[in-house]
ZATI-20011 format. One record per residue (C-alpha): x, y, z; chain. Coordinates in steps of 0.25 Angstrom, whole numbers. Layout:
! ZATI-20011
xx X yy Y zz Z unit A;
...
***
This chain:
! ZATI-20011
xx -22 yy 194 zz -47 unit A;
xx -35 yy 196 zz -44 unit A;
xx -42 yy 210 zz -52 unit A;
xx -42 yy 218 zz -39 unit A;
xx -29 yy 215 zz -37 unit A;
xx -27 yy 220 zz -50 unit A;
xx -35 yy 233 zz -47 unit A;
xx -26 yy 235 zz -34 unit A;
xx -13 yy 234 zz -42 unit A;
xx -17 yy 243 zz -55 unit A;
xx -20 yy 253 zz -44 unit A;
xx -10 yy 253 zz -37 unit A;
xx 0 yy 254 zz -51 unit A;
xx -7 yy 266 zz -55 unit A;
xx -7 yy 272 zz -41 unit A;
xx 10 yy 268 zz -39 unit A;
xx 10 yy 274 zz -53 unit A;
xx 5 yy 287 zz -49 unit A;
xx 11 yy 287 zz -38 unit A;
xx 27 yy 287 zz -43 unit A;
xx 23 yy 297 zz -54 unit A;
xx 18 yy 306 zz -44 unit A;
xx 28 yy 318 zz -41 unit A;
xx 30 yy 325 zz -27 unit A;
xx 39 yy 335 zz -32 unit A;
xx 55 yy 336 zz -37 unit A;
xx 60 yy 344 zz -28 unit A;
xx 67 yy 346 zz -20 unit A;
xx 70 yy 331 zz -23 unit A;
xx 73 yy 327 zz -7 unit A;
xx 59 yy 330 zz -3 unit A;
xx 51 yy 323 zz -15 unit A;
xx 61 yy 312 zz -17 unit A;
xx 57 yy 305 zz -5 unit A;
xx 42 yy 307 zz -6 unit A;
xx 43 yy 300 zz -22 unit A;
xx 53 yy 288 zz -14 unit A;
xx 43 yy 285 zz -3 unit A;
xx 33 yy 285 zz -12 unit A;
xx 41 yy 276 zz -22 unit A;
xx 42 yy 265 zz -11 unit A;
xx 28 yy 259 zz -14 unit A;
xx 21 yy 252 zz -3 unit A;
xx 7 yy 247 zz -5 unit A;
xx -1 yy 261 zz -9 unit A;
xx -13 yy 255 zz 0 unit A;
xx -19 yy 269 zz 4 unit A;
xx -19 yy 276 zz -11 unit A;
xx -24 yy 262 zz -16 unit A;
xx -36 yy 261 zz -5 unit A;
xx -40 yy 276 zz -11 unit A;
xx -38 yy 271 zz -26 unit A;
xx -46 yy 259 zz -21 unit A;
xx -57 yy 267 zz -13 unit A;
xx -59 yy 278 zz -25 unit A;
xx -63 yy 265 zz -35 unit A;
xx -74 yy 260 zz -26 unit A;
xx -81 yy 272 zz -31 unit A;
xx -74 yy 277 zz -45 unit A;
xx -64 yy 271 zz -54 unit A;
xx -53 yy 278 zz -61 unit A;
xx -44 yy 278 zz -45 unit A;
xx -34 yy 285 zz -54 unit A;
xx -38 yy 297 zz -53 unit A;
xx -38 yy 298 zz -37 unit A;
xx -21 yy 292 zz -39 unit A;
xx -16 yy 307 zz -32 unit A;
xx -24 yy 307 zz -21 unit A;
xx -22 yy 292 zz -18 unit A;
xx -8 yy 294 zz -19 unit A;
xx -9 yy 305 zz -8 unit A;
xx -13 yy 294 zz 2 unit A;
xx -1 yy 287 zz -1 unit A;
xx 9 yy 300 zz 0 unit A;
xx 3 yy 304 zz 14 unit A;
xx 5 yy 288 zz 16 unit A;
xx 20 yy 290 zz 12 unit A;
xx 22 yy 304 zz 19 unit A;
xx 17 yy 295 zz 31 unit A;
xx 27 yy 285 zz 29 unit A;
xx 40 yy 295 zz 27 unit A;
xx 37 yy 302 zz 40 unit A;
xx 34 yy 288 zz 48 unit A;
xx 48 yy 283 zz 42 unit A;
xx 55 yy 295 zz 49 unit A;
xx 47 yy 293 zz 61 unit A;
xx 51 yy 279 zz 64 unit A;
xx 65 yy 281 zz 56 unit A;
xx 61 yy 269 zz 46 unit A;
xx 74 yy 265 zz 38 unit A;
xx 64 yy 258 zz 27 unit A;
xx 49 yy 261 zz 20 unit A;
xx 46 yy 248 zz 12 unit A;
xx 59 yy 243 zz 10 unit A;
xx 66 yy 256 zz 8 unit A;
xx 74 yy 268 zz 14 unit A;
xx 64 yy 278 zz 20 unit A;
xx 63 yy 291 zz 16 unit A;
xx 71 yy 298 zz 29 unit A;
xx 81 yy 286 zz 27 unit A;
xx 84 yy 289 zz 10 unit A;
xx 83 yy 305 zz 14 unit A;
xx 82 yy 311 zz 27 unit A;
xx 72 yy 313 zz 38 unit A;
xx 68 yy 326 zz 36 unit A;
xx 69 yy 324 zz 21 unit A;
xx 58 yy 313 zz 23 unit A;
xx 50 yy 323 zz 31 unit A;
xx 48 yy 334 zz 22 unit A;
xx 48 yy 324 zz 11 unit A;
xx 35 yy 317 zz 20 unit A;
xx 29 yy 331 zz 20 unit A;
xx 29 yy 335 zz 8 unit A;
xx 21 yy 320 zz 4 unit A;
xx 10 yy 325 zz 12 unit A;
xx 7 yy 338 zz 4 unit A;
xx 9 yy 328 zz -8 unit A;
xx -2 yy 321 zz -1 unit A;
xx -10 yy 333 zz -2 unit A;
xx -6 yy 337 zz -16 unit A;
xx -11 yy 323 zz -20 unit A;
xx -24 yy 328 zz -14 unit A;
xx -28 yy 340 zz -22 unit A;
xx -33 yy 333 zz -34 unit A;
xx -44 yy 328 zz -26 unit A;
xx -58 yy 334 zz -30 unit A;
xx -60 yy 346 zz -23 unit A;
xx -72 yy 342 zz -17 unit A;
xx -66 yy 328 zz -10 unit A;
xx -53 yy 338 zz -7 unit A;
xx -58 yy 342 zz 7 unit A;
xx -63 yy 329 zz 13 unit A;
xx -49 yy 322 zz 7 unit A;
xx -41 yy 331 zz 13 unit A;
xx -48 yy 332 zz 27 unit A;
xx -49 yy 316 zz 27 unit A;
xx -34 yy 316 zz 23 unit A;
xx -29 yy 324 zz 32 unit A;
xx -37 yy 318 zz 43 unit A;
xx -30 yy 304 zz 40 unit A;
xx -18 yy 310 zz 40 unit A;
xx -18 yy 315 zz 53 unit A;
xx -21 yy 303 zz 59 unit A;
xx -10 yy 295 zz 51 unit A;
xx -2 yy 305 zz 59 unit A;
xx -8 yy 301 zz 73 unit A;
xx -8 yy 288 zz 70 unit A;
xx 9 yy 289 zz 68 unit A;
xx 9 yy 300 zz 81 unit A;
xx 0 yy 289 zz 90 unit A;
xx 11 yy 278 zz 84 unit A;
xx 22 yy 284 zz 88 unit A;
xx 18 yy 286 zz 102 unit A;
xx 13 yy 272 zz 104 unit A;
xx 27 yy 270 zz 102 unit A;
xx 30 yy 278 zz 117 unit A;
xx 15 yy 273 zz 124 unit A;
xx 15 yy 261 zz 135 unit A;
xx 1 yy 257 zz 131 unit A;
xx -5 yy 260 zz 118 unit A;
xx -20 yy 254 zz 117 unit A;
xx -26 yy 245 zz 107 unit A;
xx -36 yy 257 zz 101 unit A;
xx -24 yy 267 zz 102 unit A;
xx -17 yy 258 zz 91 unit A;
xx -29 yy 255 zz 84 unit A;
xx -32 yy 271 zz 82 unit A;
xx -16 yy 272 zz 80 unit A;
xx -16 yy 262 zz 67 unit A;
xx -30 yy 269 zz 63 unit A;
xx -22 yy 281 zz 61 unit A;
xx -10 yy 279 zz 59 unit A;
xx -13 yy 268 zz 47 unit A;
xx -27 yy 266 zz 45 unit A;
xx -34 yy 280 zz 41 unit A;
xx -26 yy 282 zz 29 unit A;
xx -31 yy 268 zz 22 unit A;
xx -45 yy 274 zz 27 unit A;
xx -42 yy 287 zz 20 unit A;
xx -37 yy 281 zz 7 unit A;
xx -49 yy 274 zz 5 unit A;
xx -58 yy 285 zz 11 unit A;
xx -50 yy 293 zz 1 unit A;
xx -54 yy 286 zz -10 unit A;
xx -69 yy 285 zz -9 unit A;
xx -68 yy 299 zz -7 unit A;
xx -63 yy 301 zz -21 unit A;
xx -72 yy 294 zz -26 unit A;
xx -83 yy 300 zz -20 unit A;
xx -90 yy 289 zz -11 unit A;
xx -99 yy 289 zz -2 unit A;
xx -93 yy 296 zz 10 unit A;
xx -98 yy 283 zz 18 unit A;
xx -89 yy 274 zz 9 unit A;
xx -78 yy 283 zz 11 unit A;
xx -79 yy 280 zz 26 unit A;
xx -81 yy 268 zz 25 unit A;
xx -70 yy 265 zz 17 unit A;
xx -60 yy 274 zz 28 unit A;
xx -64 yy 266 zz 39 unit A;
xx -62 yy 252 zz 30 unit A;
xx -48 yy 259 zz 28 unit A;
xx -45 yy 263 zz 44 unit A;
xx -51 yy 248 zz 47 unit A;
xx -42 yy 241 zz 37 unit A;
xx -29 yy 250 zz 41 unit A;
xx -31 yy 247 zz 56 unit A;
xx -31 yy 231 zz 51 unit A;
xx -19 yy 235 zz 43 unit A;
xx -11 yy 239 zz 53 unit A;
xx -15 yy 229 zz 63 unit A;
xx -11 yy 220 zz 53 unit A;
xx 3 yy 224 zz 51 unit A;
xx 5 yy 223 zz 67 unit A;
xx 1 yy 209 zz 66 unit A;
xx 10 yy 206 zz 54 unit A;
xx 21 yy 213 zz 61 unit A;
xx 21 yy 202 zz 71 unit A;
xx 16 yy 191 zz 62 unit A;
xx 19 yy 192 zz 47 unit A;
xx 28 yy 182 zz 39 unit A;
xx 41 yy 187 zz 39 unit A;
xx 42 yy 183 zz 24 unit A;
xx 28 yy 191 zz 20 unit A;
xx 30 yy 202 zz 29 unit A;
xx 41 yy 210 zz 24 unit A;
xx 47 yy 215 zz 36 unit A;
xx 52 yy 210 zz 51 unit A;
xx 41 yy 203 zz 59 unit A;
xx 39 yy 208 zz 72 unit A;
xx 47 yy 223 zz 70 unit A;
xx 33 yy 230 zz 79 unit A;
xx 37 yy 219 zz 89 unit A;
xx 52 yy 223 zz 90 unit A;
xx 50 yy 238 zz 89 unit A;
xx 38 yy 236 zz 100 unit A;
xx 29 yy 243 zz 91 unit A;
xx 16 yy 246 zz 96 unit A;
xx 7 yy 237 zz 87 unit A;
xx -8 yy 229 zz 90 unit A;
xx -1 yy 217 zz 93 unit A;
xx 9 yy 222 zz 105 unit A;
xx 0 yy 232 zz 110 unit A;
xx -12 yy 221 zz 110 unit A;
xx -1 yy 210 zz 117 unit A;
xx 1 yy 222 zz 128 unit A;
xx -13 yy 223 zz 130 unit A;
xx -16 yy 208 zz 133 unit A;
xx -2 yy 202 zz 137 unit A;
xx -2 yy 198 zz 152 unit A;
xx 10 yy 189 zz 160 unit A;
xx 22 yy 183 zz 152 unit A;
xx 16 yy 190 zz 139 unit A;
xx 16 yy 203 zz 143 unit A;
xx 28 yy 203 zz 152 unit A;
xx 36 yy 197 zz 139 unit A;
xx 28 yy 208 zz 129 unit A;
xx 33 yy 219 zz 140 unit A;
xx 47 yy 214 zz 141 unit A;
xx 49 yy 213 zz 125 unit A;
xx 44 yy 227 zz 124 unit A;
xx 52 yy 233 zz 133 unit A;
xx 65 yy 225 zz 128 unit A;
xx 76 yy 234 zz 123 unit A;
xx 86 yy 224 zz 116 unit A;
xx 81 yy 211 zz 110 unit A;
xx 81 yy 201 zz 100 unit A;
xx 70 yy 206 zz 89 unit A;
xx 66 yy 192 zz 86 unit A;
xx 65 yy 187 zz 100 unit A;
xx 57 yy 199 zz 102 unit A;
xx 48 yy 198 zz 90 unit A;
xx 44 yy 182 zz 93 unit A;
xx 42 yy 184 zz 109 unit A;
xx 33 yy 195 zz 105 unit A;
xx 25 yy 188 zz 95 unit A;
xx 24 yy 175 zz 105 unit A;
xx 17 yy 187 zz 114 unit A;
xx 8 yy 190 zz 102 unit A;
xx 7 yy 176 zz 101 unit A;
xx 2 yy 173 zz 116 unit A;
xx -7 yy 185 zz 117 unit A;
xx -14 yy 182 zz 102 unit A;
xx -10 yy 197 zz 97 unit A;
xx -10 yy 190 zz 82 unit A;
xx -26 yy 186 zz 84 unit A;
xx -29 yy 199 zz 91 unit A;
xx -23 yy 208 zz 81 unit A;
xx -28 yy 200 zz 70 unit A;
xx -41 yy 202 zz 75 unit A;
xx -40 yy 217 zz 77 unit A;
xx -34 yy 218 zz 63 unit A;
xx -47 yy 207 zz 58 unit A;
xx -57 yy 219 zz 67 unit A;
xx -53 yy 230 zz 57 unit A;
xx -52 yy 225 zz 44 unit A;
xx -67 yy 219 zz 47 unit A;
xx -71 yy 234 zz 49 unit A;
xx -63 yy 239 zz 38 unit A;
xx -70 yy 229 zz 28 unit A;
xx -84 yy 230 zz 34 unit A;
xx -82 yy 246 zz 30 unit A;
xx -77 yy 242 zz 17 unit A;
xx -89 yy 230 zz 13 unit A;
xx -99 yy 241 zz 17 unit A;
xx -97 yy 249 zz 4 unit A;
xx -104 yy 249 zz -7 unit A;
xx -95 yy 254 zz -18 unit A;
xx -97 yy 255 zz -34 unit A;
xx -84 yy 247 zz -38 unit A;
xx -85 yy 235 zz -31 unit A;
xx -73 yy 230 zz -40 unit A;
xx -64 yy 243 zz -31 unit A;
xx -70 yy 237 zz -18 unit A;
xx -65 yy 224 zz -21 unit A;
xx -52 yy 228 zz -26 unit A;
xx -50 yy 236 zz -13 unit A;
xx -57 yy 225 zz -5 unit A;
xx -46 yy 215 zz -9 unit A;
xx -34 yy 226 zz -7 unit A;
xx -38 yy 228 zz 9 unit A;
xx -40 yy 212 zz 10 unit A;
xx -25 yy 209 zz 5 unit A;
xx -19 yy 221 zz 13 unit A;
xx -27 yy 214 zz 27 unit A;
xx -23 yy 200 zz 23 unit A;
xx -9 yy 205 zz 20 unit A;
xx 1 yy 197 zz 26 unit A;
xx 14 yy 210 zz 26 unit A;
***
């Protein structure tokens, strides 16, 4: 292991550290219970890392900035508990979800209460960052929230553009890796020009992000993956790939895409392979692999344009978005 590997994993202990002996509050036990479980099912702590990482590029000692990092990944997790009930998820990284072990409504208050937690974490932020923290937070926050209204009404829309999704993932995923990292840098006190550039190298790397998990939907190894190929394709989820093949599908490709669509009953894995032959015809794969290419070559022209005192930081996170765009789950 390599020593910014190292770095990444000593953080990320002392963060998971911090993070389990953290207390929401005893009682009553039903509404803090499922706040200290959803937080106890793990998951890769990308966004409170990205601001632990972000805050070393200008001053060492990332400990003392644990509590407001953490409140990046509790408005993560509040996210998360409400999306569950939306979509009526049975599981949340390989376990029951929070409405499935309680109740619904137990995981709505429960998902409320996490975001005044959120704030909590918050106050111990310098008084005189307090105001541009917050006004950024809750700006990002907001827009997490369109992001999942402008979802969820794709879902019910014959014809959802290219940009319209673009914008869609921005929101809905992207801006809250930009704000971890804008985050950071405003802790530390850096130049207020780093700080943007080091949101927009976030939005630009989330939006890849995303592209990228649409494309592995459709193309992963089974055996890397984790989880069933092709589940976007079955549940016609409106991703890059299918909205891309409806763009630019004409004859036998478009009448077969259509009828696959608007099938009710069918066989998932006949669907899943006719659909991807369609991807196949129409070179989806190339086209969203070049899309994905186009913004994770603007993120990292954001990010080589800073000029930063630790240059060991700026590799560590360097290598850390380089393994999440080359990931292959």
């Amino acid at each position: 292991m390599n020593q910014n590997k190292k770095d990444v994993s000593k953080i990320l202990q002392e963060l998971e550290n911090h993070i389990q002996e953290y207390s929401y509050g005893k009682s009553p036990k039903e509404l803090y219970e499922p706040i200290s479980y959803i937080m106890s099912l793990g998951g890769k702590r990308i966004r409170p890392l990205l601001t632990l990482l972000a805050y070393s590029l200008y001053k060492e000692e990332y400990q003392k900035v644990f509590t407001p990092a953490m409140a990046v990944e509790v408005f993560h997790n509040f996210t998360l508990m409400h999306d569950d009930i939306m979509d009526d998820a049975p599981l949340r990284r390989g376990k029951a979800t929070v409405h499935e072990k309680w109740n619904a409504n137990t995981a709505i208050l429960s998902g409320d209460v996490m975001l005044v937690k959120a704030y909590d974490m918050l106050l111990g932020i310098s008084p005189d960052l307090l105001p541009e923290c917050l006004r950024l937070f809750n700006k990002t926050a907001a827009e997490v929230c369109e992001g999942q209204q402008h979802d969820m009404n794709f879902e019910t829309m014959n014809t959802v553009t290219e940009d319209l999704y673009i914008d869609m993932i921005r929101q809905k995923t992207a801006v809250l890796l930009g704000f971890a990292l804008q985050f950071g840098a405003i802790l530390a006190g850096a130049p207020k020009e780093d700080s943007e550039k080091l949101y927009n190298f976030g939005v630009n790397i989330g939006i890849g992000f995303q592209l990228k998990d649409d494309l592995l939907d459709v193309y992963a190894d089974k055996e890397k993956f984790g989880k069933q190929v092709g589940g976007d394709i079955i549940s016609n989820k409106k991703t890059f790939l299918l909205l891309k093949a409806k763009e630019i599908a004409s004859g036998e490709n478009k009448v077969s895409l259509e009828n696959w669509i608007s099938a009710k009953e069918f066989d998932k894995v006949e669907k899943v392979n006719a659909v991807t032959a369609i991807y196949n015809n129409l070179g989806i794969k190339n086209l969203t692999e070049s899309k994905m290419q186009e913004y994770f070559d603007m993120g990292f022209s954001q990010y080589e344009n800073l000029k930063v005192p630790n240059q060991d930081a700026y590799q560590t996170l360097m290598m850390l978005t380089k393994d999440l765009v080359n990931r292959e789950k």
